[in-house]
C-alpha positions, 0 to 999 in steps of 0.5 A, spaced: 881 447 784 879 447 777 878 439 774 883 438 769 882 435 762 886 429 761 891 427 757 894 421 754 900 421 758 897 422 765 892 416 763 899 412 762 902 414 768 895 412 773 894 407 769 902 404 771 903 407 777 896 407 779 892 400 776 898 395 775 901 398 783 894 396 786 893 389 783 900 387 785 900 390 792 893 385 791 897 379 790 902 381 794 899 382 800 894 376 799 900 371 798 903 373 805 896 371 808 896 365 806 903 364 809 902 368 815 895 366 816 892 372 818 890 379 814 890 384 819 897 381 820 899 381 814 896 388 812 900 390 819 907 388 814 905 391 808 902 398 810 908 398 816 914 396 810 912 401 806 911 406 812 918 406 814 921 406 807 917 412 807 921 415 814 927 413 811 926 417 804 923 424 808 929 423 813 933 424 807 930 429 803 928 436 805 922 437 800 918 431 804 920 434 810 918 441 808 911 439 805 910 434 812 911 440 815 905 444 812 900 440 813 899 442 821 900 450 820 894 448 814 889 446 820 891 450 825 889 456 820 883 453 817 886 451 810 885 443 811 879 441 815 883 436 821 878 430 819 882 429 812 889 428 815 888 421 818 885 418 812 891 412 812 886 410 817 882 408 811 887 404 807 889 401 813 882 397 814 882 397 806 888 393 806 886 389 811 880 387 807 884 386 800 889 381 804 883 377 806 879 377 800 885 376 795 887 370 799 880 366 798 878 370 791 885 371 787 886 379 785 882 378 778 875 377 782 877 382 788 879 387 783 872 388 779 868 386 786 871 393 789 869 396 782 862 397 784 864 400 791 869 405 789 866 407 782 858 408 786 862 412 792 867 416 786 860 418 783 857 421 791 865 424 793 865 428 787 858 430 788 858 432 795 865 436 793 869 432 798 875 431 793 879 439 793 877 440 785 869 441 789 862 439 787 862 436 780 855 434 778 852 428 777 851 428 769 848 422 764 856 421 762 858 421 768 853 416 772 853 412 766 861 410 765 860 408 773 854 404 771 858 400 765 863 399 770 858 397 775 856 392 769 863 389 768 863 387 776 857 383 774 860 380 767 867 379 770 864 375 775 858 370 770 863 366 769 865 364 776 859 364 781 858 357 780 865 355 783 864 353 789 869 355 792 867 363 791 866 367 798 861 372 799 864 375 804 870 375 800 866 379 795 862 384 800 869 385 803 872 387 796 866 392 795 867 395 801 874 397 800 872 400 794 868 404 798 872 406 803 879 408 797 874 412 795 873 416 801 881 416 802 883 418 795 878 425 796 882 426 803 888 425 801 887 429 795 885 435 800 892 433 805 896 434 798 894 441 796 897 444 804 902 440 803 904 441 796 909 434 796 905 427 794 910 423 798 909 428 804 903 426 803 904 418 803 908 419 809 902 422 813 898 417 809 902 410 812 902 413 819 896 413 820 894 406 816 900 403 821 897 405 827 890 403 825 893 396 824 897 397 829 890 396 835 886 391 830 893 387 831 893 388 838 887 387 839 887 381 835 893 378 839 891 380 846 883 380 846 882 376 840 886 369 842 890 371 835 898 369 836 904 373 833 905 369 826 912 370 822 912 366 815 917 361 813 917 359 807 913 364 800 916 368 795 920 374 796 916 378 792 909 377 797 914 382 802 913 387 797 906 389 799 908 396 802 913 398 796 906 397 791 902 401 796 905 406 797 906 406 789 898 407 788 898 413 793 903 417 792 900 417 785 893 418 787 895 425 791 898 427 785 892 425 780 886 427 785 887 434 785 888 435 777 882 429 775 877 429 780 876 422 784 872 419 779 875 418 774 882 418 777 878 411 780 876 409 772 883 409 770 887 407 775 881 400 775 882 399 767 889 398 770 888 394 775 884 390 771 888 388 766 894 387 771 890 383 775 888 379 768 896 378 767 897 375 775 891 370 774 893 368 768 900 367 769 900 366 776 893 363 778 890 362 786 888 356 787 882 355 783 881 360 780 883 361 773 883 366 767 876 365 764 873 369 759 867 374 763 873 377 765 877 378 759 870 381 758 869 385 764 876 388 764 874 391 756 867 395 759 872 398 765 876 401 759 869 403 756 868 406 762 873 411 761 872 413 755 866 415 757 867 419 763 872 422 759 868 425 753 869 428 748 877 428 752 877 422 750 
């Protein structure tokens, strides 16, 4: 499959439903952290919510259950490779990291840590064709829009590495979710092309991630001496952590295919920027303010799409 050139209308619908969807799943999920004091917990909650709206949707609707129904026939006949179809077990342990990270760093600095780890790792899926438009080359254009977007993570953080409170765990943790939603965008892209259904395709997605979360919680509870939390105090808008996600991957499953991983991940990250922006403007956690090196890094990211978009642009 072919990658499409792109336009401004599917730059406006990654950027929404993509960009400002992820930041607000961030801060979501980093808010029931706090109030719960545990992330896989919290991850449990989110990925699980948005997995059973999704049931209730399919239930509902024949052209999800339809397009759920085509994925086994794709493997038993040798169209999708069985590796792809449990790609939710990636985002299950990519929201496990955003909830913890989040909760110590706030969403503008967790958002341009995992720039660097998902813009680097689109640059090697796109090149070893892991993604359903196949092997894309690695051209000066390309790696250099992944490198500015490299640059932004390294501006946007100037401006807070002497904040005592920064962790570097919870950077490392960004930077490997970065990774880790880059792989899974690919494979969620191959899972979409045998369905033909992007929801059909989210549903498979929260099945899986649900179950993952579903062993890291009970190993954390039975092994680990964790205990089952239930929050009683926090604002309504933390429970909608599943709702923003599933948001982001039924746009990535529909965007992939057509755009490719990288940029798909460029525009999707200009949108979380500037969403993340807002969140800790308005809303800041704990320490953390909106700082100018930010507002900077967020400007090079949308230079970053220019750039990888070339003469599209």
């Amino acid at each position: 499959m072919a990658v499409r050139p792109l336009g401004l209308t599917a730059f406006a619908v990654i950027f929404v439903l993509s960009g400002f969807m992820n930041a607000l799943q961030a801060r979501a999920n980093g808010e029931l952290t706090l109030h719960l004091g545990n992330g896989v917990q919290a991850a449990l909650f989110s990925f699980g919510s948005g997995f059973v709206l999704l049931t209730v949707v399919a239930l509902l609707v024949p052209s999800v259950r339809a397009g759920a129904g085509r994925i086994i026939p794709a493997v038993r006949a040798g169209e999708l490779a069985w590796w792809a179809v449990p790609s939710g077990i990636l985002g299950g342990v990519f929201i496990g990291l955003q909830s913890y990270s989040t909760a110590l760093v706030g969403v503008a600095l967790f958002s341009v840590g995992m720039v660097a780890g998902q813009t680097v790792n689109s640059l090697v899926v796109d090149r070893v064709g892991l993604s359903p438009t196949g092997k894309t080359a690695l051209t000066a254009r390309r790696v250099a829009a992944a490198a500015l977007a490299v640059i932004a993570v390294v501006v946007a953080s100037s401006g807070r590495t002497q904040d005592t409170d920064v962790s570097v765990p919870a950077l490392l943790a960004a930077l490997a979710g970065g990774s880790l939603v880059a792989v899974q965008q690919a494979l969620n892209g191959r899972v979409n092309v045998a369905s033909r259904q992007p929801i059909a395709t989210t549903w498979v997605n929260f099945l899986f991630g649900t179950l993952a979360l579903l062993v890291g919680a009970g190993i954390g509870l039975g092994l680990l001496g964790a205990s089952a939390q239930v929050p009683t105090s926090g604002p309504a808008w933390m429970y909608f952590g599943g709702l923003f996600g599933l948001t982001f991957i039924v746009t990535a499953a529909w965007a992939v295919p057509r755009y490719g991983v990288l940029v798909f991940a460029l525009v999707t990250i200009a949108g979380q920027l500037t969403a993340a922006l807002v969140l800790d403007a308005l809303a800041p956690v704990g320490s953390n303010r909106l700082l100018w090196p930010l507002l900077a890094g967020a400007l090079l990211t949308f230079l970053a799409v220019l750039v990888a978009a070339g003469r599209r642009a």
